[in-house]
C-alpha positions in Angstrom: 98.9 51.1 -146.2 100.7 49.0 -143.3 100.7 52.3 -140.9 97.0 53.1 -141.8 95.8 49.5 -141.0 98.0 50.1 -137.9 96.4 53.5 -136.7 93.5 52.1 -137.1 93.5 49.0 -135.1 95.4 51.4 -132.7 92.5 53.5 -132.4 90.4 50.7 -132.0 91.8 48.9 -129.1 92.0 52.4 -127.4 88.0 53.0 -127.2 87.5 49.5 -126.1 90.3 49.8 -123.3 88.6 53.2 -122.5 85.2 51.6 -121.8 84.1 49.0 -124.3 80.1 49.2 -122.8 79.4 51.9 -125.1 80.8 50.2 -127.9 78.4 46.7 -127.4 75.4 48.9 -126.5 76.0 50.4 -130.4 76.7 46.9 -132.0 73.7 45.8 -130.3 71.8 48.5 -131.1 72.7 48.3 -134.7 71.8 44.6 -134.3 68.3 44.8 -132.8 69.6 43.2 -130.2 69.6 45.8 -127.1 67.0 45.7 -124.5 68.3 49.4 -123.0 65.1 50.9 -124.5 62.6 48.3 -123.0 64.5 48.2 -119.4 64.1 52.1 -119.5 60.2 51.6 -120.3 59.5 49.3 -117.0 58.3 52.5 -115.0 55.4 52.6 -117.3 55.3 48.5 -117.4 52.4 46.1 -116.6 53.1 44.5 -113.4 52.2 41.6 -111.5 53.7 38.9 -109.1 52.6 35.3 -109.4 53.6 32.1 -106.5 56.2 30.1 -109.3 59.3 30.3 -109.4 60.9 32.3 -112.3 62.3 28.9 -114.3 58.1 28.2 -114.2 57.0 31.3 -115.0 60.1 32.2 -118.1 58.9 28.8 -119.4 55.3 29.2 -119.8 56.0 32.0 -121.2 58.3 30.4 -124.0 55.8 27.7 -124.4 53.0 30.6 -125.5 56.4 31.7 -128.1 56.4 30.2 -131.8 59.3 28.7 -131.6 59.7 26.5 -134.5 59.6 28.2 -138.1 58.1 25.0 -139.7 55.5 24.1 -137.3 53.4 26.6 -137.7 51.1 27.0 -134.8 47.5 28.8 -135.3 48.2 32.4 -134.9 45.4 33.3 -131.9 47.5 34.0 -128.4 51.7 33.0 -129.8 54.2 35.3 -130.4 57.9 35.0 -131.6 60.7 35.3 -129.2 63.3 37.8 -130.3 65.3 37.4 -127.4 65.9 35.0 -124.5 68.1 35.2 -121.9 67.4 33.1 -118.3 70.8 34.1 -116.7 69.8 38.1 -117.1 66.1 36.8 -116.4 64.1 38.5 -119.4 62.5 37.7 -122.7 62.1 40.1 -126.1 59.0 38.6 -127.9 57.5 40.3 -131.2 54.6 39.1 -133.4 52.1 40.4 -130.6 48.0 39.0 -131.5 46.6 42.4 -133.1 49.9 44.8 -133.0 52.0 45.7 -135.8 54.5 42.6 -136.5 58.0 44.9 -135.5 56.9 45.9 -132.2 59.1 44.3 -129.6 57.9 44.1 -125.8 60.2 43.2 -123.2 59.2 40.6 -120.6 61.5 41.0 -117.4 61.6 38.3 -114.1 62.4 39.1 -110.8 62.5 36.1 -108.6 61.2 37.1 -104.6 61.4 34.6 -102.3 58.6 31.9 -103.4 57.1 34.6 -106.0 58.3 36.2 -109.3 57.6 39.6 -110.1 56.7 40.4 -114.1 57.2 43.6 -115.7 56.2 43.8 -119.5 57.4 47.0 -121.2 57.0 47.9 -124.6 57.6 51.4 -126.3 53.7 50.7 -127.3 51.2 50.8 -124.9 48.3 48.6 -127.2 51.7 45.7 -127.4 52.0 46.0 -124.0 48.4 45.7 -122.7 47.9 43.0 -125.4 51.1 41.0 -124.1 50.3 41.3 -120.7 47.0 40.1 -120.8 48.2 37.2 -122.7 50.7 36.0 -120.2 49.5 36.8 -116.9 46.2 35.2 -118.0 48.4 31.7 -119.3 50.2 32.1 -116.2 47.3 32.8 -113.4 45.8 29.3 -115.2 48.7 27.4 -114.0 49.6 29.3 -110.6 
């Protein structure tokens, strides 16, 4: 029993020394958690730049996001945020206004000079039309 637990933690740390990135794109994948998919759907994404910065722009969109469970907001323009990360500058929202409730839409920042750049990419083209109406209109009120 010893050897088998052995091989097998053997085996283990040699596919993470071989390249662990294929082995955290599964467990995220598995997870819900990977944004390969969405990142892959930006050529199709709906695109605009707006004068902010990308700390004002990521958090007007978080403000649009339900983001606490027990104050529930009316349902009209929120969404939930599945995923946010500032540091690798995008956002995973779900719960789109008028889409089916699982359908996950990728919001991704790149900061230019004054300016950030928006891409919103979904694997659904009525999510993403609906999501990128929503933000760039909250975002054009305030910039």
């Amino acid at each position: 029993m010893k050897k088998n637990k052995l091989i097998f933690i053997a085996f283990i740390l040699c596919c993470i020394s071989v390249s662990c990135s294929p082995i955290i794109e599964f467990s995220k994948t598995v997870w819900g958690s990977s944004t390969r998919r969405l990142e892959q759907a930006r050529v199709d994404a709906a695109k605009e730049t707006f004068s902010c910065s990308l700390d004002e722009c990521f958090d007007i969109v978080l403000k649009m996001a339900q983001s606490d469970a027990d104050a529930q907001p009316p349902r009209g323009e929120f969404f939930d945020v599945f995923i946010k990360n500032r540091k690798k500058r995008h956002i995973v929202i779900m719960r789109v206004p008028g889409t089916i409730d699982t359908t996950a839409v990728g919001i991704f920042f790149t900061p230019l000079d004054e300016k950030t750049h928006i891409d919103v990419s979904s694997l659904s083209t009525n999510a993403k039309q609906v999501a990128a109406k929503l933000i760039f209109d909250e975002i054009k009120k305030n910039y």
